[in-house]
DSSP file (Angstrom, degrees, kcal/mol; ACC not computed):
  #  RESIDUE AA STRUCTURE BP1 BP2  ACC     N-H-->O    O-->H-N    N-H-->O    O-->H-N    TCO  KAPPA ALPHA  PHI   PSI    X-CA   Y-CA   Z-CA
    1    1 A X              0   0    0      0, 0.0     0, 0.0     0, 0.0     0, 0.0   0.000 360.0 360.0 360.0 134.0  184.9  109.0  153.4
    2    2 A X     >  -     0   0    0      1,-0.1     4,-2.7     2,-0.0     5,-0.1  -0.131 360.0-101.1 -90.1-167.8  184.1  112.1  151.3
    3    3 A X  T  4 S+     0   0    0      1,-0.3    -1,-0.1     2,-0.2     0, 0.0  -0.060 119.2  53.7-110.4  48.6  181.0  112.1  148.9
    4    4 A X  T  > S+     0   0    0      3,-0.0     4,-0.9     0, 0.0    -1,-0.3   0.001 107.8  50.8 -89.2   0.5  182.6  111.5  145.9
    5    5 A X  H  > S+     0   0    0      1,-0.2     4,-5.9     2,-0.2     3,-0.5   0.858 115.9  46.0 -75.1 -27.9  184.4  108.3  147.3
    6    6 A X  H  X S+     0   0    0     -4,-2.7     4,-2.3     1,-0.3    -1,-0.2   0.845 108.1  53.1 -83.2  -1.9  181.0  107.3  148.5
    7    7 A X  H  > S+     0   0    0      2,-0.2     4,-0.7    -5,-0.1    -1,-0.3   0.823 112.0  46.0 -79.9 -25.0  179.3  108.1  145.2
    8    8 A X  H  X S+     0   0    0     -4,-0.9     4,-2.1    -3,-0.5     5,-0.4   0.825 109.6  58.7 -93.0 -46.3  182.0  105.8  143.3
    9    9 A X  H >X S+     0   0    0     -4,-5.9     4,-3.1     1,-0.2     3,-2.7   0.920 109.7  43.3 -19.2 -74.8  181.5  103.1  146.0
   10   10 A X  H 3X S+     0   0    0     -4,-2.3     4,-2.3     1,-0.3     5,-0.3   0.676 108.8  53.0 -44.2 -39.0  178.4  103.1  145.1
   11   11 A X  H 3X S+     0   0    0     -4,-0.7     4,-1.6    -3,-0.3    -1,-0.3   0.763 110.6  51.5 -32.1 -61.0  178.9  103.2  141.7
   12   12 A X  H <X S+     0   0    0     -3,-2.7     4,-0.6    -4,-2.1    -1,-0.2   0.780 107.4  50.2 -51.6 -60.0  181.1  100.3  142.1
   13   13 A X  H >X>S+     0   0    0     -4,-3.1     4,-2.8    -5,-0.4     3,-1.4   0.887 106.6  51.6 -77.8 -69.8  178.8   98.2  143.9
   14   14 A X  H >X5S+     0   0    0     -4,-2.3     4,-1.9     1,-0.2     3,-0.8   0.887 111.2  51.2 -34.7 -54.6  175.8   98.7  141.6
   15   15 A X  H 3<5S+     0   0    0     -4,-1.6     4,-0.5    -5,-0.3    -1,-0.2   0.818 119.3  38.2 -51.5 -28.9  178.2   97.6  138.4
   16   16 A X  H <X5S+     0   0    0     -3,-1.4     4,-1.3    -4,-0.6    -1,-0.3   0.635 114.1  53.0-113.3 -17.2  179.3   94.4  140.4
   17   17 A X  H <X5S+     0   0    0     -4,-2.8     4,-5.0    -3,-0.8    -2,-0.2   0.949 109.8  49.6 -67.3 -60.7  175.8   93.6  142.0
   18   18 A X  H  X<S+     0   0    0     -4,-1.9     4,-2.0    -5,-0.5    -2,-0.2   0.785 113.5  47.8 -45.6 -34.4  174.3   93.7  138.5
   19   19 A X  H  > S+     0   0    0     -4,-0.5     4,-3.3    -5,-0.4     5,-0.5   0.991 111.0  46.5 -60.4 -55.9  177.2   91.2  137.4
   20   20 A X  H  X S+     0   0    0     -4,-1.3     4,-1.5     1,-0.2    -2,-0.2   0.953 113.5  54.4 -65.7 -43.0  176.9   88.7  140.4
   21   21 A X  H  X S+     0   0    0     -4,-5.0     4,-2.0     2,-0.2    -1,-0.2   0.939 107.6  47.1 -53.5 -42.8  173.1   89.0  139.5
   22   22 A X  H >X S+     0   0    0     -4,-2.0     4,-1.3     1,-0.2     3,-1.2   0.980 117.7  48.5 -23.5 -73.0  173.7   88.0  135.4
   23   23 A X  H 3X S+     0   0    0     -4,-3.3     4,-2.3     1,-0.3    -1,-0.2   0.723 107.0  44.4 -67.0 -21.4  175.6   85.4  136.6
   24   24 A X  H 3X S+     0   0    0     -4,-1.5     4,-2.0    -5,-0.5    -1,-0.3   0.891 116.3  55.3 -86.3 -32.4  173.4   83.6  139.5
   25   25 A X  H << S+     0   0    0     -4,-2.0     4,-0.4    -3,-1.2    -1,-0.2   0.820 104.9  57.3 -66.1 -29.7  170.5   84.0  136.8
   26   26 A X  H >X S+     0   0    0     -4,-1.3     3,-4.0     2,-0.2     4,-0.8   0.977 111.4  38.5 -24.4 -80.7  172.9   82.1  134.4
   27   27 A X  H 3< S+     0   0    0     -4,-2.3     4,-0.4     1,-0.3    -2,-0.2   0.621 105.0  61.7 -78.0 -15.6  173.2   79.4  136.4
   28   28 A X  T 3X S+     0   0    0     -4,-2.0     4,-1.0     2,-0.2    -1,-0.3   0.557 105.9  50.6 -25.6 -42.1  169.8   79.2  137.6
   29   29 A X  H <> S+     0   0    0     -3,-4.0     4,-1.2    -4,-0.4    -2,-0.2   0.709 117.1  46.3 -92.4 -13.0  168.5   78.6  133.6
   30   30 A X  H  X S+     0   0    0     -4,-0.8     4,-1.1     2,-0.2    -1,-0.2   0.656 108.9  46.8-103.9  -0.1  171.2   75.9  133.6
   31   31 A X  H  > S+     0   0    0     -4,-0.4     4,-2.1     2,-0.2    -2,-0.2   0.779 109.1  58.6 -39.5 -65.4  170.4   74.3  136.8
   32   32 A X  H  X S+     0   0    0     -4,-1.0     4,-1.4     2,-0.3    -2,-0.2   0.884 108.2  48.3 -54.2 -42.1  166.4   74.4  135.5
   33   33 A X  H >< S+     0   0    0     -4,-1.2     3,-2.2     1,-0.2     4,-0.4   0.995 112.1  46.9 -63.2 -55.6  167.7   72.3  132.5
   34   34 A X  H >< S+     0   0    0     -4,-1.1     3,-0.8     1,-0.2    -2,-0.3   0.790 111.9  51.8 -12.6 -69.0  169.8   69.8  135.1
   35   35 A X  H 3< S+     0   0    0     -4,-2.1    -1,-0.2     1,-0.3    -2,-0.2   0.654  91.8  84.2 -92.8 -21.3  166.5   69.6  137.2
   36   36 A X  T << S+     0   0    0     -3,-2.2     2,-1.1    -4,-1.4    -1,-0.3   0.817  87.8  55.9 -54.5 -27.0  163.9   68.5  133.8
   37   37 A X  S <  S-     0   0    0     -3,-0.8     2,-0.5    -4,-0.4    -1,-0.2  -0.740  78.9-168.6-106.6 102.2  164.6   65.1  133.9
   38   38 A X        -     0   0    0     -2,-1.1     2,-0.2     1,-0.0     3,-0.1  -0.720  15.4-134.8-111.8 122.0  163.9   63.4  137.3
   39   39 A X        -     0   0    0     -2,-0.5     8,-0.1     1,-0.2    14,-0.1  -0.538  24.7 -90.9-113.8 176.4  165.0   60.3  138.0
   40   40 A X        -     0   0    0     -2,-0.2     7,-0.3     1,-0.1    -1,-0.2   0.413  33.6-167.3 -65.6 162.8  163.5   57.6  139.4
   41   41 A X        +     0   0    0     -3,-0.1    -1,-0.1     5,-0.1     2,-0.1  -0.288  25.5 160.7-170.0  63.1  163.8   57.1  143.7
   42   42 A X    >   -     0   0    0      3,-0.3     3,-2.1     1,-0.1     0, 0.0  -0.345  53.3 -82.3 -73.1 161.6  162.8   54.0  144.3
   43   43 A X  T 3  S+     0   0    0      1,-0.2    -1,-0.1    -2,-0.1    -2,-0.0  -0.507 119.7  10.3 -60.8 145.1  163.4   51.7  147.5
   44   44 A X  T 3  S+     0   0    0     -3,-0.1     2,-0.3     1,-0.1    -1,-0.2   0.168 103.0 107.5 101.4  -2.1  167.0   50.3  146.8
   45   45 A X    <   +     0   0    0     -3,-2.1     2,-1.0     2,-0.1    -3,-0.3  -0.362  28.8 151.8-130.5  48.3  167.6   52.3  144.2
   46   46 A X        -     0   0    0     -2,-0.3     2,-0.4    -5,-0.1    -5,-0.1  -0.549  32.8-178.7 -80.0  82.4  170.5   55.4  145.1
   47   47 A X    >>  -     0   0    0     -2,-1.0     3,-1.9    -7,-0.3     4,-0.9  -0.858  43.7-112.5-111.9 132.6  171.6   55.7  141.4
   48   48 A X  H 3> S+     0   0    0     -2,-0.4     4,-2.5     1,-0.2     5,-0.2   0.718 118.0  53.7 -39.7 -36.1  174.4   58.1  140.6
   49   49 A X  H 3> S+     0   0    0      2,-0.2     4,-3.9     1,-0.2     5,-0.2   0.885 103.1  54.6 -19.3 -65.9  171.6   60.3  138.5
   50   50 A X  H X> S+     0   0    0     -3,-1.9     3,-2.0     2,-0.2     4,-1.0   0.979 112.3  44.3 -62.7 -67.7  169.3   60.5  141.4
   51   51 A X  H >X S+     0   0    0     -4,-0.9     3,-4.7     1,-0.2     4,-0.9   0.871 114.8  49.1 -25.9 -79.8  172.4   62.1  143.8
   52   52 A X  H 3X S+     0   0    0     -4,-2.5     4,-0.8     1,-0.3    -1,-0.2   0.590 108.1  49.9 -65.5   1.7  173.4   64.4  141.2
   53   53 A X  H << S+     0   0    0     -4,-3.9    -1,-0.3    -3,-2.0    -2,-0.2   0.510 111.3  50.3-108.9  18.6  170.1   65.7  140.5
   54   54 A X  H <X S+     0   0    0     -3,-4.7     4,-2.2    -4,-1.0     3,-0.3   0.824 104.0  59.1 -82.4 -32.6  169.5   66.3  144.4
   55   55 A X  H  X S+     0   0    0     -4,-0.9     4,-3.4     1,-0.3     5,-0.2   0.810 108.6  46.5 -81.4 -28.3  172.8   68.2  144.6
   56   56 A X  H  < S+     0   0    0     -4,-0.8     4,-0.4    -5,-0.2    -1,-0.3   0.626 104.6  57.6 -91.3   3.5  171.4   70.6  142.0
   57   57 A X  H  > S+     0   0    0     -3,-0.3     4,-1.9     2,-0.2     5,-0.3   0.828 109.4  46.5 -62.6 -50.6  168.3   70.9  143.6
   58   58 A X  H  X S+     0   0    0     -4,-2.2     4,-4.4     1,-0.3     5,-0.3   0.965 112.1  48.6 -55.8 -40.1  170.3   72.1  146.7
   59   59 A X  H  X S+     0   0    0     -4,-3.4     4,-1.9     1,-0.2    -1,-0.3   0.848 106.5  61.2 -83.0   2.0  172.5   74.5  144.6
   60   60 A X  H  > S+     0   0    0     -4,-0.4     4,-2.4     2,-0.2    -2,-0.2   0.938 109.2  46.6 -65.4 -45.4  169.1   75.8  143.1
   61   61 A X  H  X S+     0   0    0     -4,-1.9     4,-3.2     2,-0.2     5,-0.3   0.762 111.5  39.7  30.3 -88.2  168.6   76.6  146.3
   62   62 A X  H >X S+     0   0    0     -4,-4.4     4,-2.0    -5,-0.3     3,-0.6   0.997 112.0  61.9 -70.3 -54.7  171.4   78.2  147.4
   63   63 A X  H 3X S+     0   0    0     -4,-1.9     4,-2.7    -5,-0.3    -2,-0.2   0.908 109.7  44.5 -38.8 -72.5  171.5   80.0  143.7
   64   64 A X  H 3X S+     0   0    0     -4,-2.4     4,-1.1     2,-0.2    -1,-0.3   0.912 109.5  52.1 -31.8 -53.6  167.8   81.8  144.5
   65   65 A X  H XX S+     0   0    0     -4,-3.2     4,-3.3    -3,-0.6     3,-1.2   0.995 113.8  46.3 -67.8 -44.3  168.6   82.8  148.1
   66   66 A X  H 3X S+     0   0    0     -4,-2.0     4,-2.5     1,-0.3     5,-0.3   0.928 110.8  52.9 -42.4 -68.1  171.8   84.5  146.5
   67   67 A X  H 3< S+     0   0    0     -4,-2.7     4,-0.4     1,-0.3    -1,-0.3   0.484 108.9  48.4 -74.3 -20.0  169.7   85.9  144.0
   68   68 A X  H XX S+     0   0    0     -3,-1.2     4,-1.8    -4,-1.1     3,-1.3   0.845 110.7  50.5 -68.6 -65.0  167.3   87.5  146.5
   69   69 A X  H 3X S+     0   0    0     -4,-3.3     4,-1.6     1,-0.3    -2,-0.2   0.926 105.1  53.2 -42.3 -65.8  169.8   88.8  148.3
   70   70 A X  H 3X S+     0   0    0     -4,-2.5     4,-1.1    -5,-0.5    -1,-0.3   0.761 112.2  52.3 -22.7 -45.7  171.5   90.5  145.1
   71   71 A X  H X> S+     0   0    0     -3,-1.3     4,-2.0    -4,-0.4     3,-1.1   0.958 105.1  52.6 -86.3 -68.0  168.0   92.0  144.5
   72   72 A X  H >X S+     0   0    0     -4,-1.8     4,-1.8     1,-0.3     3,-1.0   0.868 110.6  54.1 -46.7 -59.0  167.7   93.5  148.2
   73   73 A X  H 3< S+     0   0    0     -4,-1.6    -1,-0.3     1,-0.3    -2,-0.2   0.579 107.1  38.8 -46.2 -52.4  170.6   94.9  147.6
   74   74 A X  H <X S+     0   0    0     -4,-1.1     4,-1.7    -3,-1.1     3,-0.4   0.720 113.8  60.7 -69.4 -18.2  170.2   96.9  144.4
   75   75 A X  H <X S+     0   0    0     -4,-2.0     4,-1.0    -3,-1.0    -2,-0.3   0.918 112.0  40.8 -83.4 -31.2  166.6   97.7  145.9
   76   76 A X  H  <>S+     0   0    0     -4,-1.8     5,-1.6     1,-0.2     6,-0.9   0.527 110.7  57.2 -74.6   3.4  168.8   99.4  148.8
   77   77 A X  H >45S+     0   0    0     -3,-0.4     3,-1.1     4,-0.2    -2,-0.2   0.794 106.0  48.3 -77.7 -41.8  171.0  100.6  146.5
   78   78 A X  H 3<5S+     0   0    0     -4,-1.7    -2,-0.2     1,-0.3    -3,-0.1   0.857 104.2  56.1 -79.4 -23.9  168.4  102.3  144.9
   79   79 A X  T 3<5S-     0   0    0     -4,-1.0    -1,-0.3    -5,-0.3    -2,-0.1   0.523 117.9-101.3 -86.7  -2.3  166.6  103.9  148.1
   80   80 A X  T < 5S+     0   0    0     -3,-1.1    -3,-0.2     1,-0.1    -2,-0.1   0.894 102.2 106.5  85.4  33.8  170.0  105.7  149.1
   81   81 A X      < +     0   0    0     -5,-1.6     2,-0.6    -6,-0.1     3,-0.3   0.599  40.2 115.7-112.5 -10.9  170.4  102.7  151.9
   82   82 A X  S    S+     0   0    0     -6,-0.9     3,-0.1     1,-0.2   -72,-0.1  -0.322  82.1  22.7 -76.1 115.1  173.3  100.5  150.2
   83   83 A X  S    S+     0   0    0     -2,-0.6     9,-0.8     1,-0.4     2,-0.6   0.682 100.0 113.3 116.4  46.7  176.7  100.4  152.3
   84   84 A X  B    S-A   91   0A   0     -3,-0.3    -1,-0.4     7,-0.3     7,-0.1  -0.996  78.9-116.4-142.0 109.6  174.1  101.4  155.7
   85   85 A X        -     0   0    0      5,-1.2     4,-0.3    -2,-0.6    20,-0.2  -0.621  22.9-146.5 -57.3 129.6  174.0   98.0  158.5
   86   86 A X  S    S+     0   0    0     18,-2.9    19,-0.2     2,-0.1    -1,-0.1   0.536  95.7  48.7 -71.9 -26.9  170.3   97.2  158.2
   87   87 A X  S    S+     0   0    0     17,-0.7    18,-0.1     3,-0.1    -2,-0.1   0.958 128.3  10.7 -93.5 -46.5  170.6   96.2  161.6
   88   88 A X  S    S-     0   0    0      2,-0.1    -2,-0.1    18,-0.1    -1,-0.1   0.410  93.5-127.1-100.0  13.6  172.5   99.2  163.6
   89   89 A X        +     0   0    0     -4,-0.3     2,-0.3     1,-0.2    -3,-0.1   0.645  62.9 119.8  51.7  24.4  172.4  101.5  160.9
   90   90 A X        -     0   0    0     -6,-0.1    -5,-1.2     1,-0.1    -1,-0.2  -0.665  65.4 -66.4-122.5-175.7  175.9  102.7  160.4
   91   91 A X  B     -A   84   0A   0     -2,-0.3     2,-0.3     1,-0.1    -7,-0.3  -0.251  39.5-129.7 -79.0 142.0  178.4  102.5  157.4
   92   92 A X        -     0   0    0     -9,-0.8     5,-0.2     1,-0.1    -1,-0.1  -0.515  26.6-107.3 -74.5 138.1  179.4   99.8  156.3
   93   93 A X     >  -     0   0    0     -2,-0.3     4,-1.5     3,-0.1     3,-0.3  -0.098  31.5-130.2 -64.4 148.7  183.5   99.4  155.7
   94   94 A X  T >4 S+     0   0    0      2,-0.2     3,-2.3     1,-0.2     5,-0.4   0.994 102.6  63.5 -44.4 -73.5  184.1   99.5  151.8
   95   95 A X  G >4 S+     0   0    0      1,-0.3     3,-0.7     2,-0.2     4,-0.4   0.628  96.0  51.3  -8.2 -51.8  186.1   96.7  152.0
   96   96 A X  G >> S+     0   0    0      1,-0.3     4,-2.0    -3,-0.3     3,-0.7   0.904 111.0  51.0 -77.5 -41.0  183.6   94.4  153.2
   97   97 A X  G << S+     0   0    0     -3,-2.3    -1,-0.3    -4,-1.5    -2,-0.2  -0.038 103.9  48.3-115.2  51.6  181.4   95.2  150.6
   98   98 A X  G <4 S+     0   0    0     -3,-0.7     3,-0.3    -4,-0.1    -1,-0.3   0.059 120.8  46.9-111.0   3.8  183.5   94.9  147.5
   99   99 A X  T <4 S+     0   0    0     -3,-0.7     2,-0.5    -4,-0.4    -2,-0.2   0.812 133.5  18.4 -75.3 -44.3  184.3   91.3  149.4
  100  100 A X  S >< S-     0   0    0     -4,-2.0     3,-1.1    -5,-0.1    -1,-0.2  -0.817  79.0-176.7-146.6  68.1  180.3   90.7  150.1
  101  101 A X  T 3  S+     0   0    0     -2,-0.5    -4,-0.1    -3,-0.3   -85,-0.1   0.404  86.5  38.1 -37.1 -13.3  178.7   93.3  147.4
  102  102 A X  T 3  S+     0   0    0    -85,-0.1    -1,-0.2   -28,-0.0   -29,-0.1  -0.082  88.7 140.1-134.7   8.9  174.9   92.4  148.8
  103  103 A X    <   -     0   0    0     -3,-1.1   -20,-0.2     1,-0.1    -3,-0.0  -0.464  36.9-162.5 -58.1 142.3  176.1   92.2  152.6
  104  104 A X        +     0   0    0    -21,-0.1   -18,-2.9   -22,-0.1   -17,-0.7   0.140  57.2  41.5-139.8  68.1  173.8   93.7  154.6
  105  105 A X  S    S-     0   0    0    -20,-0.2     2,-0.2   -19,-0.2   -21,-0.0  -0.777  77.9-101.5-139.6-170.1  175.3   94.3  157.7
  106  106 A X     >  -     0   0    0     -2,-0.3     4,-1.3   -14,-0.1     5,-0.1  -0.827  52.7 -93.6-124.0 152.5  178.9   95.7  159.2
  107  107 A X  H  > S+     0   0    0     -2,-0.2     4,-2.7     2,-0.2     5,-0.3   0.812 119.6  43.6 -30.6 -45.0  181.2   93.3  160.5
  108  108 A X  H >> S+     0   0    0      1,-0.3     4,-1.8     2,-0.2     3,-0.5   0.963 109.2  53.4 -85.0 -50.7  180.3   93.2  164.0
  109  109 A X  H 3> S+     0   0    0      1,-0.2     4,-1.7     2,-0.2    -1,-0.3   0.894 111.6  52.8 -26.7 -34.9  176.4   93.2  163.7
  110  110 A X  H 3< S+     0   0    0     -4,-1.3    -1,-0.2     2,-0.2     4,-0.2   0.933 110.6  44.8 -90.0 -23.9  177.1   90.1  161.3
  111  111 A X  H XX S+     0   0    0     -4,-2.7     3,-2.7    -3,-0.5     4,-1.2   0.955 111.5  51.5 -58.8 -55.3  179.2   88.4  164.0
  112  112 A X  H >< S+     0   0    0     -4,-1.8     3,-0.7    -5,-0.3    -2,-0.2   0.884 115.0  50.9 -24.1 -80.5  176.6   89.1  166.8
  113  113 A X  T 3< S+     0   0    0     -4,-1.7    -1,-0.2    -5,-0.2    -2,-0.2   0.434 109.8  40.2  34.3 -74.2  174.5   87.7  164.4
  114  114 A X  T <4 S+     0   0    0     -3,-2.7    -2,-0.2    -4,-0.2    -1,-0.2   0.718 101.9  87.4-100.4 -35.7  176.2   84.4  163.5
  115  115 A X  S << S-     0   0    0     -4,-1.2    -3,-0.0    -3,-0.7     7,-0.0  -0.378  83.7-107.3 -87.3 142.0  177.3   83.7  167.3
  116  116 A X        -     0   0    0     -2,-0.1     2,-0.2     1,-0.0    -1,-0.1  -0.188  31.9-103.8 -83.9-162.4  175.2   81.9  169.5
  117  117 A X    >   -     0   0    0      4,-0.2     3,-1.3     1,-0.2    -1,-0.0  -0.585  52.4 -79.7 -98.3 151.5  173.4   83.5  172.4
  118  118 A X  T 3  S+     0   0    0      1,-0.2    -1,-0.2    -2,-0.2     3,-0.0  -0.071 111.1  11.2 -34.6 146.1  174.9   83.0  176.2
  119  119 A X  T 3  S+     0   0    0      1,-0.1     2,-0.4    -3,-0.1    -1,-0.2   0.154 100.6  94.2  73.6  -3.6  174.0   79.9  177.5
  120  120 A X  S <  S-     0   0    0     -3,-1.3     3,-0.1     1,-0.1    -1,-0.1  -0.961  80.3 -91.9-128.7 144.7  172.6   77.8  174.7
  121  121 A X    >   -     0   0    0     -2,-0.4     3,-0.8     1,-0.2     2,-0.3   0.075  44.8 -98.2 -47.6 157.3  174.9   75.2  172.6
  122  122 A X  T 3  S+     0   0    0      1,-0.3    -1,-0.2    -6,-0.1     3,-0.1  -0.704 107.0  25.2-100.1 135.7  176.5   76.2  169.7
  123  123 A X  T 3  S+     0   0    0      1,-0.5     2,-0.6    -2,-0.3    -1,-0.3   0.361  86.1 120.2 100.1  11.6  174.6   75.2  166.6
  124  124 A X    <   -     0   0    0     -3,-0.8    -1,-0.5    -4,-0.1    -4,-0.1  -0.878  67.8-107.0-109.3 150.7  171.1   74.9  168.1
  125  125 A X     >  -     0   0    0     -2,-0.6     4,-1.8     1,-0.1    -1,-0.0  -0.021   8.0-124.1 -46.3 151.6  168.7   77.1  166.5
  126  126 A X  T  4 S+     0   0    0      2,-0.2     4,-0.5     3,-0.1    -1,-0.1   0.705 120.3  47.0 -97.3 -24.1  167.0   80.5  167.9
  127  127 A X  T >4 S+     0   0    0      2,-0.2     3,-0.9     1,-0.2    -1,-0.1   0.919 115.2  47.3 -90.8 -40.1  163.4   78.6  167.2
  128  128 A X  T 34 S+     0   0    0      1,-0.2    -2,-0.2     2,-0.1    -1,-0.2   0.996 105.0  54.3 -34.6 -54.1  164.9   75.5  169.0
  129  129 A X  T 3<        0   0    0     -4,-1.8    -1,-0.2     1,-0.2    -2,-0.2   0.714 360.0 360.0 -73.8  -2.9  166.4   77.4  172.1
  130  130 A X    <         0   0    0     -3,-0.9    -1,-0.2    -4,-0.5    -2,-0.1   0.806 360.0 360.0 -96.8 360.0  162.4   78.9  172.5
């Protein structure tokens, strides 16, 4: 990749982090509104209300970690680190990150990653298996 393709990546990725950040802050202030009124969760008392303001507790949730992430991501942008695996230090394909603008790993690092380790069950935890 020459260095004006990597300069336009980049380029590219900052314009499209900064969006997917707007937007996860969006839904964050409307989430915040969702979450003001909490209702009541008493024994016997699983009222649609009470679900749907757990389920936007959860996507509040998920909406923050995104939004951290988004944020590592311009802050490596900005330190000359963005499209670089944080774990093995080599580039990460373009592709993957105009799919996953705040990834920060390369495909195989994220698999490695994701899979578990020899000999222990799939789905238990690395602070379980110690």
């Amino acid at each position: 990749m020459s260095r004006i393709e990597r300069r336009e990546m980049k380029i590219a990725g900052r314009r499209r982090l900064e969006t997917d950040l707007r937007e996860v802050e969006e839904e964050l202030k409307r989430l915040e509104v969702r979450l003001e009124a909490r209702p009541e969760f008493g024994y016997g008392s699983g009222s649609a209300r009470a679900h749907a303001w757990e389920m936007a507790m959860a996507r509040r949730e998920r909406a923050e970690a995104r939004r951290e992430r988004l944020r590592q991501a311009l802050d490596r942008l900005g330190e000359g680190e963005y499209g670089h695996c944080q774990r093995c230090g080599r580039t990460i394909n373009p592709e993957r990150l105009q799919i996953l603008p705040a990834t920060s790993k390369c495909v195989s690092c994220a698999q490695e990653v994701s899979q578990p380790a020899a000999g222990r069950p799939a789905g238990l935890s690395t602070a379980a298996a110690r």
